[in-house]
DOFIMAR-373322 format. One line per 4 residues: number of its first residue (from 0); their letters; for each residue x, y, z of C-alpha. Coordinates in steps of 0.5 Angstrom, whole numbers, plus 500, padded with zeros to 3 digits. Layout:
// residues N
NUM) a) X Y Z ~ ...
//
This chain:
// residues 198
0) xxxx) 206 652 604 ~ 201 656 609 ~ 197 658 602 ~ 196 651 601
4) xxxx) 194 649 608 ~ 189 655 607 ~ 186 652 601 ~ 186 644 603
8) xxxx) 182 647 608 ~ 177 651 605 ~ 175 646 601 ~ 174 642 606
12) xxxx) 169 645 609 ~ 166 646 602 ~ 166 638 601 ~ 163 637 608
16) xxxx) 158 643 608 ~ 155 640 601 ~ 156 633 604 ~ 151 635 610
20) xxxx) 147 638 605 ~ 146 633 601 ~ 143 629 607 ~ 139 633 609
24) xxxx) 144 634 616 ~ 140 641 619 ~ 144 640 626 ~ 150 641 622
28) xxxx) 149 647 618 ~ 145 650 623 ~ 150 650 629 ~ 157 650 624
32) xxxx) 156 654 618 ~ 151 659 621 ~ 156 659 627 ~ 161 660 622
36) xxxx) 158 666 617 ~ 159 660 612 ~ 157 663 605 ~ 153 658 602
40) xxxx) 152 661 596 ~ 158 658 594 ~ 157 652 588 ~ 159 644 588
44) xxxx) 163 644 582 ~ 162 637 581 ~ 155 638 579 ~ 154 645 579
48) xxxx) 149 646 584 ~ 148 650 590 ~ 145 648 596 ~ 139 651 594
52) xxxx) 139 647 588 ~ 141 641 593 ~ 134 641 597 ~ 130 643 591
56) xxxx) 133 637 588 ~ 132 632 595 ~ 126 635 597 ~ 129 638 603
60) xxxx) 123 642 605 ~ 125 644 612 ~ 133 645 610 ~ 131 649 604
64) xxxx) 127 655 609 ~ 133 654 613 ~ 137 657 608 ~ 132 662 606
68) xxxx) 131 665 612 ~ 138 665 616 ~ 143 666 610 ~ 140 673 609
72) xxxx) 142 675 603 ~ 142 669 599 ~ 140 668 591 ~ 134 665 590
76) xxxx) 134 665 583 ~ 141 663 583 ~ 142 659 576 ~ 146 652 576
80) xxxx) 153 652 571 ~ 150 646 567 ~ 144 648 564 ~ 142 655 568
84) xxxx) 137 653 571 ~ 135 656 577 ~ 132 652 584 ~ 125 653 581
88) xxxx) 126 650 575 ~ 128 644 579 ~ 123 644 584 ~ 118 637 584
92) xxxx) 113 639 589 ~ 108 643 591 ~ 110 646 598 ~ 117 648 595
96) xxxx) 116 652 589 ~ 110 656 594 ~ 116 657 598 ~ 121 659 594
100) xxxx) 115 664 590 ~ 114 667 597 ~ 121 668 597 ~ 122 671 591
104) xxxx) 123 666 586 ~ 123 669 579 ~ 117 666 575 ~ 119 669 568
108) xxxx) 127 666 569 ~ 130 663 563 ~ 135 657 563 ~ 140 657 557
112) xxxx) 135 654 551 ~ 129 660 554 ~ 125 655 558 ~ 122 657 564
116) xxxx) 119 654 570 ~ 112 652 568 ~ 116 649 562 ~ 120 645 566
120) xxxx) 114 643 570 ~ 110 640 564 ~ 116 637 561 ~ 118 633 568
124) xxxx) 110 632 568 ~ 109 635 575 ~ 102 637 572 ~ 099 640 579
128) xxxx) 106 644 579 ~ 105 647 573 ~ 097 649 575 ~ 101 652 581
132) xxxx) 106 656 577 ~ 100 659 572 ~ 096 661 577 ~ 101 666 580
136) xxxx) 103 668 574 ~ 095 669 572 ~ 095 673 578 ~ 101 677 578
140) xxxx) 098 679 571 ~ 091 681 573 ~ 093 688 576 ~ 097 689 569
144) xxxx) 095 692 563 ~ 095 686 558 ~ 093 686 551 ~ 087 682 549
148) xxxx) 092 677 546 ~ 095 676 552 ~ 089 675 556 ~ 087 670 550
152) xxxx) 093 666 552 ~ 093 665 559 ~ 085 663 558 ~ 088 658 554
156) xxxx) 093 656 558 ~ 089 655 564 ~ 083 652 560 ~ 078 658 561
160) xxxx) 074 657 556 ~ 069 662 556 ~ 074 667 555 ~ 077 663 549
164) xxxx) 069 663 547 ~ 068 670 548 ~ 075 672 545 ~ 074 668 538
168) xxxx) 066 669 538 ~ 067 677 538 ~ 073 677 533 ~ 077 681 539
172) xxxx) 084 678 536 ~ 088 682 532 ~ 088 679 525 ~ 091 672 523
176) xxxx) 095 673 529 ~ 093 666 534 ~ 099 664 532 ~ 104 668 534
180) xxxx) 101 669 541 ~ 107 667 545 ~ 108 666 552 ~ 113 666 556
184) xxxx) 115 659 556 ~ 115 659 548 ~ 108 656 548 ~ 103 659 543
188) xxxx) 095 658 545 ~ 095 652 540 ~ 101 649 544 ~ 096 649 550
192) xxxx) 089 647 546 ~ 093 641 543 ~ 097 639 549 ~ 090 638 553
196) xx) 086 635 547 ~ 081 642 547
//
Protein backbone atom coordinates (compact mmCIF):
# COMPACT_ATOMS: atom_id res chain seq x y z
CA UNK A 1 0.00 0.00 0.00
CA UNK A 2 2.95 2.12 1.02
CA UNK A 3 4.28 1.27 -2.36
CA UNK A 4 1.28 2.55 -4.15
CA UNK A 5 1.22 5.73 -2.51
CA UNK A 6 4.79 6.17 -3.55
CA UNK A 7 3.98 5.39 -7.05
CA UNK A 8 0.49 7.95 -7.48
CA UNK A 9 2.99 10.46 -6.13
CA UNK A 10 5.90 9.96 -8.36
CA UNK A 11 3.52 10.52 -11.04
CA UNK A 12 2.11 13.17 -9.85
CA UNK A 13 4.99 15.08 -9.72
CA UNK A 14 5.85 13.84 -13.21
CA UNK A 15 2.42 15.01 -14.75
CA UNK A 16 2.79 18.25 -13.18
CA UNK A 17 6.42 18.78 -13.98
CA UNK A 18 5.34 18.25 -17.78
CA UNK A 19 2.49 20.35 -17.17
CA UNK A 20 4.49 23.31 -16.05
CA UNK A 21 6.70 22.61 -18.99
CA UNK A 22 4.13 22.80 -21.42
CA UNK A 23 3.20 26.19 -20.22
CA UNK A 24 6.22 27.60 -20.21
CA UNK A 25 5.62 27.88 -16.10
CA UNK A 26 9.52 28.98 -15.47
CA UNK A 27 8.81 29.95 -11.56
CA UNK A 28 7.70 26.55 -10.94
CA UNK A 29 10.28 24.73 -12.28
CA UNK A 30 12.82 26.94 -11.06
CA UNK A 31 11.56 26.95 -7.48
CA UNK A 32 10.10 23.38 -7.13
CA UNK A 33 11.97 20.93 -9.47
CA UNK A 34 15.15 22.38 -9.07
CA UNK A 35 14.66 22.87 -5.45
CA UNK A 36 13.62 19.37 -5.59
CA UNK A 37 16.78 17.75 -7.57
CA UNK A 38 14.01 16.82 -9.76
CA UNK A 39 15.29 14.63 -12.95
CA UNK A 40 14.16 16.08 -15.86
CA UNK A 41 15.38 13.83 -18.03
CA UNK A 42 12.46 11.70 -17.56
CA UNK A 43 10.22 11.17 -20.55
CA UNK A 44 5.92 11.94 -21.02
CA UNK A 45 5.15 8.74 -22.24
CA UNK A 46 2.02 9.72 -23.66
CA UNK A 47 3.79 11.51 -26.31
CA UNK A 48 7.53 10.54 -26.05
CA UNK A 49 8.95 13.66 -25.33
CA UNK A 50 11.05 15.35 -22.67
CA UNK A 51 11.25 18.53 -21.50
CA UNK A 52 13.63 19.46 -23.98
CA UNK A 53 11.59 18.41 -26.88
CA UNK A 54 8.49 20.21 -25.11
CA UNK A 55 10.28 23.73 -25.41
CA UNK A 56 11.76 23.08 -28.69
CA UNK A 57 8.72 21.99 -29.89
CA UNK A 58 6.45 25.42 -27.86
CA UNK A 59 9.47 27.42 -28.77
CA UNK A 60 10.33 28.24 -25.12
CA UNK A 61 13.43 29.86 -25.59
CA UNK A 62 14.24 30.96 -22.17
CA UNK A 63 12.74 27.65 -20.37
CA UNK A 64 14.90 25.54 -22.50
CA UNK A 65 18.40 27.72 -21.47
CA UNK A 66 17.01 26.99 -17.94
CA UNK A 67 17.04 23.51 -18.28
CA UNK A 68 20.51 23.31 -20.21
CA UNK A 69 22.05 25.31 -17.66
CA UNK A 70 20.74 24.30 -14.33
CA UNK A 71 19.89 20.64 -14.79
CA UNK A 72 23.72 19.58 -15.36
CA UNK A 73 24.19 16.74 -16.55
CA UNK A 74 21.35 16.82 -19.05
CA UNK A 75 21.19 14.89 -22.66
CA UNK A 76 20.83 17.17 -25.46
CA UNK A 77 20.49 14.98 -27.67
CA UNK A 78 18.34 12.80 -25.84
CA UNK A 79 16.20 11.04 -28.88
CA UNK A 80 12.19 10.88 -28.37
CA UNK A 81 10.61 7.01 -28.50
CA UNK A 82 8.39 7.87 -31.31
CA UNK A 83 10.33 8.49 -34.21
CA UNK A 84 14.14 9.05 -32.46
CA UNK A 85 14.15 12.29 -33.27
CA UNK A 86 16.51 14.39 -31.10
CA UNK A 87 15.47 18.25 -29.82
CA UNK A 88 17.32 19.39 -32.66
CA UNK A 89 15.71 17.93 -35.27
CA UNK A 90 12.39 19.22 -33.87
CA UNK A 91 13.64 22.78 -33.60
CA UNK A 92 11.70 25.79 -35.46
CA UNK A 93 13.64 28.56 -34.94
CA UNK A 94 16.88 30.21 -35.58
CA UNK A 95 17.63 31.19 -31.90
CA UNK A 96 17.17 27.69 -30.34
CA UNK A 97 18.93 25.54 -32.62
CA UNK A 98 22.19 28.29 -31.86
CA UNK A 99 21.35 27.36 -28.47
CA UNK A 100 21.06 23.86 -28.56
CA UNK A 101 24.48 23.56 -31.22
CA UNK A 102 26.29 26.07 -28.29
CA UNK A 103 25.36 23.38 -25.98
CA UNK A 104 26.44 20.47 -27.69
CA UNK A 105 23.83 19.46 -30.13
CA UNK A 106 24.86 16.73 -32.36
CA UNK A 107 24.69 17.92 -36.24
CA UNK A 108 25.49 14.31 -37.30
CA UNK A 109 22.52 12.42 -35.32
CA UNK A 110 20.12 10.41 -36.96
CA UNK A 111 16.47 9.71 -36.40
CA UNK A 112 15.06 6.05 -37.02
CA UNK A 113 14.76 6.05 -41.12
CA UNK A 114 18.72 8.16 -41.30
CA UNK A 115 17.53 11.65 -41.56
CA UNK A 116 19.38 14.06 -39.80
CA UNK A 117 18.40 17.79 -38.53
CA UNK A 118 19.42 19.72 -41.92
CA UNK A 119 16.87 17.07 -43.46
CA UNK A 120 14.08 17.74 -40.97
CA UNK A 121 14.76 21.50 -41.33
CA UNK A 122 14.08 21.35 -45.43
CA UNK A 123 11.29 18.96 -44.90
CA UNK A 124 9.47 21.51 -42.43
CA UNK A 125 10.72 24.32 -44.68
CA UNK A 126 12.48 26.31 -42.15
CA UNK A 127 14.94 27.16 -44.85
CA UNK A 128 16.96 30.00 -42.79
CA UNK A 129 17.43 26.95 -40.41
CA UNK A 130 18.53 24.58 -42.53
CA UNK A 131 21.21 27.52 -44.14
CA UNK A 132 22.09 27.71 -40.30
CA UNK A 133 22.77 24.28 -39.65
CA UNK A 134 25.05 23.78 -42.80
CA UNK A 135 27.17 26.70 -42.10
CA UNK A 136 28.12 24.69 -39.01
CA UNK A 137 28.65 21.89 -40.24
CA UNK A 138 30.41 23.51 -43.45
CA UNK A 139 32.64 25.02 -40.60
CA UNK A 140 33.05 21.89 -38.34
CA UNK A 141 34.56 20.59 -41.82
CA UNK A 142 36.94 23.39 -42.61
CA UNK A 143 39.62 22.25 -39.86
CA UNK A 144 39.28 18.46 -41.25
CA UNK A 145 40.81 16.59 -44.30
CA UNK A 146 37.96 16.18 -46.60
CA UNK A 147 38.32 14.32 -50.03
CA UNK A 148 37.57 16.60 -52.98
CA UNK A 149 34.29 14.68 -53.14
CA UNK A 150 33.14 16.00 -49.91
CA UNK A 151 34.23 19.57 -50.74
CA UNK A 152 32.26 19.19 -53.73
CA UNK A 153 29.03 18.34 -51.88
CA UNK A 154 29.18 20.94 -49.40
CA UNK A 155 29.83 23.49 -52.24
CA UNK A 156 26.74 22.18 -53.85
CA UNK A 157 24.87 22.19 -50.55
CA UNK A 158 25.58 25.65 -49.99
CA UNK A 159 25.41 27.19 -53.47
CA UNK A 160 29.15 27.80 -53.67
CA UNK A 161 29.51 27.88 -57.12
CA UNK A 162 32.66 28.70 -58.09
CA UNK A 163 33.97 25.63 -56.41
CA UNK A 164 31.41 23.37 -57.91
CA UNK A 165 32.96 25.15 -61.41
CA UNK A 166 36.43 24.75 -60.21
CA UNK A 167 35.63 21.13 -59.49
CA UNK A 168 33.76 20.12 -62.72
CA UNK A 169 36.09 22.35 -65.02
CA UNK A 170 39.55 20.56 -63.77
CA UNK A 171 37.77 17.19 -63.90
CA UNK A 172 39.20 16.93 -59.92
CA UNK A 173 36.34 14.18 -59.17
CA UNK A 174 36.77 10.84 -59.24
CA UNK A 175 35.47 9.29 -62.24
CA UNK A 176 31.62 8.59 -62.56
CA UNK A 177 31.12 9.10 -59.23
CA UNK A 178 28.68 12.56 -58.97
CA UNK A 179 26.37 10.39 -58.25
CA UNK A 180 27.40 8.51 -55.26
CA UNK A 181 28.64 11.49 -53.22
CA UNK A 182 26.44 11.69 -50.27
CA UNK A 183 25.93 13.82 -47.45
CA UNK A 184 24.83 13.05 -44.16
CA UNK A 185 21.35 13.76 -44.62
CA UNK A 186 21.11 10.90 -47.66
CA UNK A 187 21.28 13.85 -50.05
CA UNK A 188 23.51 13.60 -53.32
CA UNK A 189 25.01 17.03 -54.86
CA UNK A 190 21.96 16.44 -57.66
CA UNK A 191 19.54 16.34 -54.88
CA UNK A 192 21.03 20.03 -53.78
CA UNK A 193 21.35 21.45 -57.58
CA UNK A 194 17.57 20.24 -58.37
CA UNK A 195 15.94 21.34 -54.97
CA UNK A 196 17.50 24.93 -55.80
CA UNK A 197 16.75 24.66 -59.63
CA UNK A 198 20.69 25.15 -60.30
Amino acid sequence: EGNDSSSNDSLSNKTAFFEAVKTNDIKTVLNVYIKQNFDISIIDYKTGNNALHYCVLLNYYKLAQILLTCFIPLDINAKNLINHKTALMLVNSKSLAILLIEYGADLYAIDHLGKTCIYHARESNYNNIAQLLTKYVTHKNKNSKLTINEKFLIACETNDYYTVEYILNNNLLIKNTINTIIGIDNWSCLHFTSRKGS
